[in-house]
C-alpha positions as CSV (number, residue, x, y, z in Angstrom):
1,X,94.8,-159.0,-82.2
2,X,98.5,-158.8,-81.2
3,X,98.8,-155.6,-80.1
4,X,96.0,-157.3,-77.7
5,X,97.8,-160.0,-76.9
6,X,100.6,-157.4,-75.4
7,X,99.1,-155.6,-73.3
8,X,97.4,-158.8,-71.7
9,X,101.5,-159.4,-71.0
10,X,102.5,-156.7,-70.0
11,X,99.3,-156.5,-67.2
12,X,100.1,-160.0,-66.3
13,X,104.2,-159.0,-65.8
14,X,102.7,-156.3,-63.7
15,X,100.8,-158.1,-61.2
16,X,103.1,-161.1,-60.7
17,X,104.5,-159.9,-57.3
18,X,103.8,-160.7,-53.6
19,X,101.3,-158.8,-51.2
20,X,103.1,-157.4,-47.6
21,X,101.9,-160.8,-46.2
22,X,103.9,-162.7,-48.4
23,X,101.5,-164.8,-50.3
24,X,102.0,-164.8,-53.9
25,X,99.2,-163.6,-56.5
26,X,100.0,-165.6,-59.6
27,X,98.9,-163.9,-62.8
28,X,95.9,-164.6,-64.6
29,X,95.7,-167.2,-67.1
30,X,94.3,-166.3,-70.7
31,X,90.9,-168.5,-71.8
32,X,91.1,-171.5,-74.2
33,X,91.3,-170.7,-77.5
34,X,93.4,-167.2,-76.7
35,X,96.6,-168.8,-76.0
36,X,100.4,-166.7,-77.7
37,X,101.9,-167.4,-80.5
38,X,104.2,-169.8,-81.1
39,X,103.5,-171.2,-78.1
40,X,101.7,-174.5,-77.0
41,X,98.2,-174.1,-75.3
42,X,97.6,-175.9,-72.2
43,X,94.9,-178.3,-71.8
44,X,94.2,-177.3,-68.5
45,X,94.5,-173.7,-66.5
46,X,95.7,-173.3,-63.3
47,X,93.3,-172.4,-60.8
48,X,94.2,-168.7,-59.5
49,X,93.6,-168.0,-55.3
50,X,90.5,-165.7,-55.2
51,X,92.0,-162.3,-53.7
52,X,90.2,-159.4,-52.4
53,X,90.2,-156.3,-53.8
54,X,92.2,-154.8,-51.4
55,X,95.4,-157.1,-51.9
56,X,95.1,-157.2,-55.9
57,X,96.0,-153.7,-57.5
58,X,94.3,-152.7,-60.2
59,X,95.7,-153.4,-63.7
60,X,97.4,-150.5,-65.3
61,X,95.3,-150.1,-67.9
62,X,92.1,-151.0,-66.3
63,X,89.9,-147.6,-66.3
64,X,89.3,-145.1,-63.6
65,X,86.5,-145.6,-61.5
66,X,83.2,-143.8,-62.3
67,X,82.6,-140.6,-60.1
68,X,79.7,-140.0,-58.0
69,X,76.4,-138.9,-59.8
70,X,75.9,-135.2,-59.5
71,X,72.6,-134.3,-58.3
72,X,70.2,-133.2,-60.5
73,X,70.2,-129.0,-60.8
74,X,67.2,-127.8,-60.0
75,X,65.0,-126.3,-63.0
76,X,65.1,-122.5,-62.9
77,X,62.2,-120.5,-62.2
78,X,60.3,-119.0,-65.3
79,X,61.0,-115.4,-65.9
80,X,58.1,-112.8,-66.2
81,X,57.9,-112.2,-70.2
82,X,57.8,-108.4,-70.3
83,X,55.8,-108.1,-73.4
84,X,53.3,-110.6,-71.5
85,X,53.5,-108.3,-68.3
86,X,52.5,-105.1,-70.0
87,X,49.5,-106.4,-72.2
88,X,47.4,-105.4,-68.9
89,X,44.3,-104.4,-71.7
90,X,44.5,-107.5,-73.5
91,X,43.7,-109.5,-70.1
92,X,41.3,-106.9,-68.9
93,X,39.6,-106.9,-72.5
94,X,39.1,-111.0,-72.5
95,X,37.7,-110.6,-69.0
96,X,35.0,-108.1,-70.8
97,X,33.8,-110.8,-72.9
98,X,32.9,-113.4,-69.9
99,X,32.0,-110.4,-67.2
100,X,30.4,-107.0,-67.1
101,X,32.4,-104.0,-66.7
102,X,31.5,-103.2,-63.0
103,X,32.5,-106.7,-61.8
104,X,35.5,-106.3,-62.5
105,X,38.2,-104.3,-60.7
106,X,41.6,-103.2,-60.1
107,X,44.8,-105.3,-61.4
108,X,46.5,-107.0,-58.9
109,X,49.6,-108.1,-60.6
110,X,50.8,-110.9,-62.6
111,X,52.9,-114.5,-62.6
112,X,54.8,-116.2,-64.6
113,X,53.6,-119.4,-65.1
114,X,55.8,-120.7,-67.9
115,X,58.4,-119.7,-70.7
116,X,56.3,-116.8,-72.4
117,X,53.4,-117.4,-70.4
118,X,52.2,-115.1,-68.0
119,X,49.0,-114.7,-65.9
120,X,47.0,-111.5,-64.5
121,X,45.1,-111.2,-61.5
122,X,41.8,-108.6,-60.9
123,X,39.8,-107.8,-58.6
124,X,36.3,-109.3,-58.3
125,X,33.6,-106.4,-57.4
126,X,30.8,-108.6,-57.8
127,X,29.1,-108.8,-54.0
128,X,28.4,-112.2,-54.3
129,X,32.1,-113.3,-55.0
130,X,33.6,-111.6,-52.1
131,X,37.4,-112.4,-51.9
132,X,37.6,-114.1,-55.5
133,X,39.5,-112.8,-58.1
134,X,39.6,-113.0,-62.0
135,X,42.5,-114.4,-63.9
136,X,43.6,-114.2,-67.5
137,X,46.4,-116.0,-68.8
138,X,48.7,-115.2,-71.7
139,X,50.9,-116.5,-74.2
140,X,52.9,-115.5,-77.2
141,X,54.9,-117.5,-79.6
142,X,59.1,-117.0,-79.7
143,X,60.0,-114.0,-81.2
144,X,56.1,-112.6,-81.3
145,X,55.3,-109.4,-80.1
146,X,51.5,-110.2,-79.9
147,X,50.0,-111.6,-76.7
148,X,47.6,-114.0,-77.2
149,X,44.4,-115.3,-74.6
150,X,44.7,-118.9,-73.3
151,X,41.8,-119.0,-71.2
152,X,39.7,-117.0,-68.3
153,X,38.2,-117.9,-65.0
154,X,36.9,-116.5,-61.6
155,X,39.0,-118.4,-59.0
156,X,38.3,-118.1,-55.0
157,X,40.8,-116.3,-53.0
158,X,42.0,-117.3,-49.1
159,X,39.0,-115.4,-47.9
160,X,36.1,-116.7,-50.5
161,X,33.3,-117.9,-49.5
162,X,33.2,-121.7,-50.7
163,X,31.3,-124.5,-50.6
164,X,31.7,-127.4,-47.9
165,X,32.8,-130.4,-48.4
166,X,31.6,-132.7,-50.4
167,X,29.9,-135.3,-48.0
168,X,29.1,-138.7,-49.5
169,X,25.0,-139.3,-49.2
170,X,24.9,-142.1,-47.1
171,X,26.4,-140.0,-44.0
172,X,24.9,-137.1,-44.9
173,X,21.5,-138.3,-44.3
174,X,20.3,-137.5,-40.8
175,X,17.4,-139.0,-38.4
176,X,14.1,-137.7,-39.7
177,X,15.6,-137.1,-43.6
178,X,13.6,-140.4,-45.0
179,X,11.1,-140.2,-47.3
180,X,8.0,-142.4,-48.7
181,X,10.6,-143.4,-51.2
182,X,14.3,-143.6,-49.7
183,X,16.0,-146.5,-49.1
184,X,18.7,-146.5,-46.5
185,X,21.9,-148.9,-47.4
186,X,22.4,-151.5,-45.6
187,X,25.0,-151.1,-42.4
188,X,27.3,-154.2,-42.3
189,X,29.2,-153.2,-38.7
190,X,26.4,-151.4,-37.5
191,X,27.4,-151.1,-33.8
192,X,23.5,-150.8,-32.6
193,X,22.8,-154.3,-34.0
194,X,24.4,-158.0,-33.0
195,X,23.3,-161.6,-34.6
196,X,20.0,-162.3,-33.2
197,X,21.9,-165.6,-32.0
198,X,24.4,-163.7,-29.5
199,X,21.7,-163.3,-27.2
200,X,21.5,-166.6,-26.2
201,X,23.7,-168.6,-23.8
202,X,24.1,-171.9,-26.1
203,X,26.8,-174.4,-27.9
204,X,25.9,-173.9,-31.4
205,X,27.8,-177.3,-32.3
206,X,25.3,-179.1,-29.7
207,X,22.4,-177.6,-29.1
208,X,22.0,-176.1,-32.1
209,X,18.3,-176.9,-32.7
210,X,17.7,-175.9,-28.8
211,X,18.4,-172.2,-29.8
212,X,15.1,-170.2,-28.9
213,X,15.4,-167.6,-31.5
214,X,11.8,-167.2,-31.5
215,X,12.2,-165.8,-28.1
216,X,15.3,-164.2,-28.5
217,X,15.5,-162.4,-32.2
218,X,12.3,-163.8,-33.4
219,X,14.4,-165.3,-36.0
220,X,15.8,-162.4,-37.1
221,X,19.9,-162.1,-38.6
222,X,20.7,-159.4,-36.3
223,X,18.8,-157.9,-32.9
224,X,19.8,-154.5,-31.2
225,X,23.0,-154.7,-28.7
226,X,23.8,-153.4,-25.3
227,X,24.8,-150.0,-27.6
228,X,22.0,-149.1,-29.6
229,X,19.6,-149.9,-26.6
230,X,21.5,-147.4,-24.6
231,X,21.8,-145.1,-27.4
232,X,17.5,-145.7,-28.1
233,X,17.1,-145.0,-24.4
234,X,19.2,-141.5,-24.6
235,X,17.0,-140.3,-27.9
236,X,14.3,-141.1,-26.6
237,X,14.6,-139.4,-22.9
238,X,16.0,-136.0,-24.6
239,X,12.9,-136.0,-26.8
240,X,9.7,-134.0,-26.5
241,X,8.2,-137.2,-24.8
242,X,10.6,-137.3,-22.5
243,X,10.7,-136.0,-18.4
244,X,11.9,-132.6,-19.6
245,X,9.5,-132.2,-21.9
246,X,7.4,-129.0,-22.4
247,X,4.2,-131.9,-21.6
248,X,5.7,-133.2,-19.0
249,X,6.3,-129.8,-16.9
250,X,2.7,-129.1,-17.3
251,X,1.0,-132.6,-16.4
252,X,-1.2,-133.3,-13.8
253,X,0.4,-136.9,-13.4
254,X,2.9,-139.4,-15.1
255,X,2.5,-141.7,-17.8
256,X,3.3,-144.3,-15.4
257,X,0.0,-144.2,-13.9
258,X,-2.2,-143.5,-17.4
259,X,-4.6,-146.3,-18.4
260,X,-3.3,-145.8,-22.3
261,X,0.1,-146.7,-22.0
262,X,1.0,-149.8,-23.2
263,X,4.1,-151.6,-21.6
264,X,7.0,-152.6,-23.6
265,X,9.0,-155.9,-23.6
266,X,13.6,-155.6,-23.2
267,X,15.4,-154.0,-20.4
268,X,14.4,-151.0,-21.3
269,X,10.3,-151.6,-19.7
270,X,11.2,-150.1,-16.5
271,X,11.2,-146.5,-18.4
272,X,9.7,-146.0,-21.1
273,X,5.8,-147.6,-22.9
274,X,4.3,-146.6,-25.7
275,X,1.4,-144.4,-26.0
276,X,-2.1,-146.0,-26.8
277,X,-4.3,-142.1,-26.6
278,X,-5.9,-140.8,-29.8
279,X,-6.5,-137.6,-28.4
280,X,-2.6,-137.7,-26.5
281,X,0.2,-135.7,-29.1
282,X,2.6,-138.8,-28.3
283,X,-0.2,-141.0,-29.5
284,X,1.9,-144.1,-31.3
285,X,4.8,-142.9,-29.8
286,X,7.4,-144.2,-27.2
287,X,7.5,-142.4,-24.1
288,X,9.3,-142.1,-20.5
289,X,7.4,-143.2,-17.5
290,X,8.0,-140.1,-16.1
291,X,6.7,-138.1,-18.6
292,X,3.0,-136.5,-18.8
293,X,0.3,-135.0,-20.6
294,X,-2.6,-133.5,-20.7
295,X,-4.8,-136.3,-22.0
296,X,-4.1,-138.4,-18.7
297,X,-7.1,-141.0,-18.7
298,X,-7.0,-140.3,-14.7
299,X,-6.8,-136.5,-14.4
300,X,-9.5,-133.6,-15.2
301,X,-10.6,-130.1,-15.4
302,X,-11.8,-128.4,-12.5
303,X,-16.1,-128.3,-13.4
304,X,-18.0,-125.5,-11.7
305,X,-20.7,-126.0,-9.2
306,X,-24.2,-126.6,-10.8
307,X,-26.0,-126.0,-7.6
308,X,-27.4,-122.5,-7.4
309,X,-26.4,-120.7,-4.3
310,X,-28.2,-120.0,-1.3
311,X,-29.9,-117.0,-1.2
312,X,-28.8,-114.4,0.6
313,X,-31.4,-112.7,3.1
314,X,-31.5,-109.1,4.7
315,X,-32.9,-109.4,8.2
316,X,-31.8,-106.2,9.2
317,X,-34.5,-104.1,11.0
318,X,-33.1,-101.0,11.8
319,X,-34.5,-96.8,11.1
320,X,-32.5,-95.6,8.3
321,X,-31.8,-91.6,7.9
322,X,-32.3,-90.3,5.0
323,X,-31.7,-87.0,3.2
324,X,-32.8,-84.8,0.4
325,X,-30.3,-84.8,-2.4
326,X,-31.6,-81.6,-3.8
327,X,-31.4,-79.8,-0.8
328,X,-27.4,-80.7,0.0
329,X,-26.5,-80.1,-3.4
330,X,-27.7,-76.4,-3.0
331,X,-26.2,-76.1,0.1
332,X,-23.0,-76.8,-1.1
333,X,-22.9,-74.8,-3.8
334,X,-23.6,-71.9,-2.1
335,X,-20.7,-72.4,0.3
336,X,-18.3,-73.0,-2.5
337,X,-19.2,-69.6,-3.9
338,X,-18.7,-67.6,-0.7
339,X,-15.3,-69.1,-0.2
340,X,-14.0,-67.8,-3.7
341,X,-15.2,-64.2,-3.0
342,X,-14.6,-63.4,0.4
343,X,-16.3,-59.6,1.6
């Protein structure tokens, strides 16, 4: 305890002394209970001007300051084990046991993937696993000369042929993918649909019970918007019921003016109806105004004429000449035959 008590003098002696501006740093004052011997403690301790610690020096005795924290080295990279490297059969002979001989080809190399373990590479001949690639990794314990087989696989390469991306169901399903028994999930921002109420012009605070929403909704949470009407009207002009349909290029006449089509209610009346015609290929279908078919109620097939026609008379009255068949076709003979041997 005295030897203590010193050197708390001797480091108060030290720093009793005046700073270049001239204001005088009084020395600390021990805490009740540590006061010298044979000396009277003090009831009371002066209190000591708060410095900064540019005017105070530090004690003599008071440590160094810590130096800066090193960054950490960064760990090595494993070295190839050379027993590991060279046991090229043992890999090829655990790749026997999972693969037939002819799938499996050249070596190309090996990595070190830890502290005495190593992994080897081969070629996959197999034509359906073009650019894969077998690998076998090894291992051996410290100062073993045996390698021993962790585990084998068939990995792809850069160039295999892999499968895409996992895509979850509910966007992978496409327009015309439903079934008798699918159910789609339910779509809460679903940009073709609004509240059935937003159609309507009113103050829902006051005229609350004055909303038609049997008129506009029929009642229902959520209606088609401005969107999916548009988008509707696009699907259903680029269909096969549409005006560039294969139909529509080979009608007689529109659908506007066939006695089947039934007229549609919305903003979108002024081009398209559905089709009311059993015998029509769009029958229960929606289709453009300006599209066509064959089964037109107002068009038909040209019919013949039932009426026989007139027939047709020969008034003619005039000598005809006529010649003996028999006779010519001796007569010409003969002058054929004189031409080929002349003299």
């Amino acid at each position: 305890m005295s030897g203590l008590f010193d050197r708390w003098i001797a480091s108060v002696q030290s720093t009793t002394r005046k700073d270049p501006g001239g204001t005088a740093v009084e020395p600390s004052v021990p805490a009740e209970g540590t006061a010298p011997q044979g000396t009277v403690p003090q009831t009371s301790a002066p209190e000591v001007p708060v410095a900064s610690g540019a005017d105070v020096p530090a004690p003599a005795d008071s440590p160094a300051p810590a130096a800066p924290a090193r960054p950490a080295r960064r760990a090595a990279p494993p070295v190839l084990d050379a027993v590991l490297a060279a046991a090229v059969d043992v890999a090829r002979g655990a790749l026997l046991e999972v693969a037939p001989e002819t799938e499996i080809g050249a070596h190309l190399g090996s990595v070190a993937e830890g502290t005495r373990l190593v992994t080897h590479s081969f070629e996959c001949t197999a034509p359906a696993y073009r650019g894969w690639h077998w690998v076998a990794v090894l291992a051996r314990a410290p100062r073993s000369k045996k390698a021993t087989v962790c585990e084998t696989a068939l990995l792809p390469g850069p160039d295999a042929l892999l499968a895409p991306e996992w895509v979850p169901w509910e966007k992978r399903l496409q327009p015309g993918d439903m079934g008798p028994k699918d159910v789609l999930p339910r779509t809460e921002d679903d940009p073709n649909l609004e509240l059935g109420i937003e159609q309507v012009d009113a103050d829902l605070l006051e005229d609350i019970d004055q909303v038609p929403n049997f008129e506009f909704g029929l009642g229902r949470a959520r209606v088609l918007s401005r969107e999916g009407i548009a988008r509707a009207a696009q699907r259903w002009e680029k269909s096969d019921a549409g005006p560039e349909g294969e139909y529509a290029k080979r009608a007689g006449a529109q659908c506007s003016t066939c006695g089947y089509l039934l007229p549609i209610a919305g903003s979108v009346r002024t081009r398209f109806g559905v089709c009311a015609n059993a015998w029509s290929p769009f029958d229960g279908r929606v289709v453009a105004l300006d599209s066509g078919c064959g089964a037109h109620s107002e068009t038909d097939v040209a019919h013949r004429s039932t009426t026989p026609p007139e027939a047709v008379l020969d008034e003619i009255n005039e000598p005809l000449d006529t010649f003996d068949t028999a006779d010519t076709a001796t007569a010409g003979a003969a002058s054929v035959s004189a031409a080929s041997h002349p003299g």
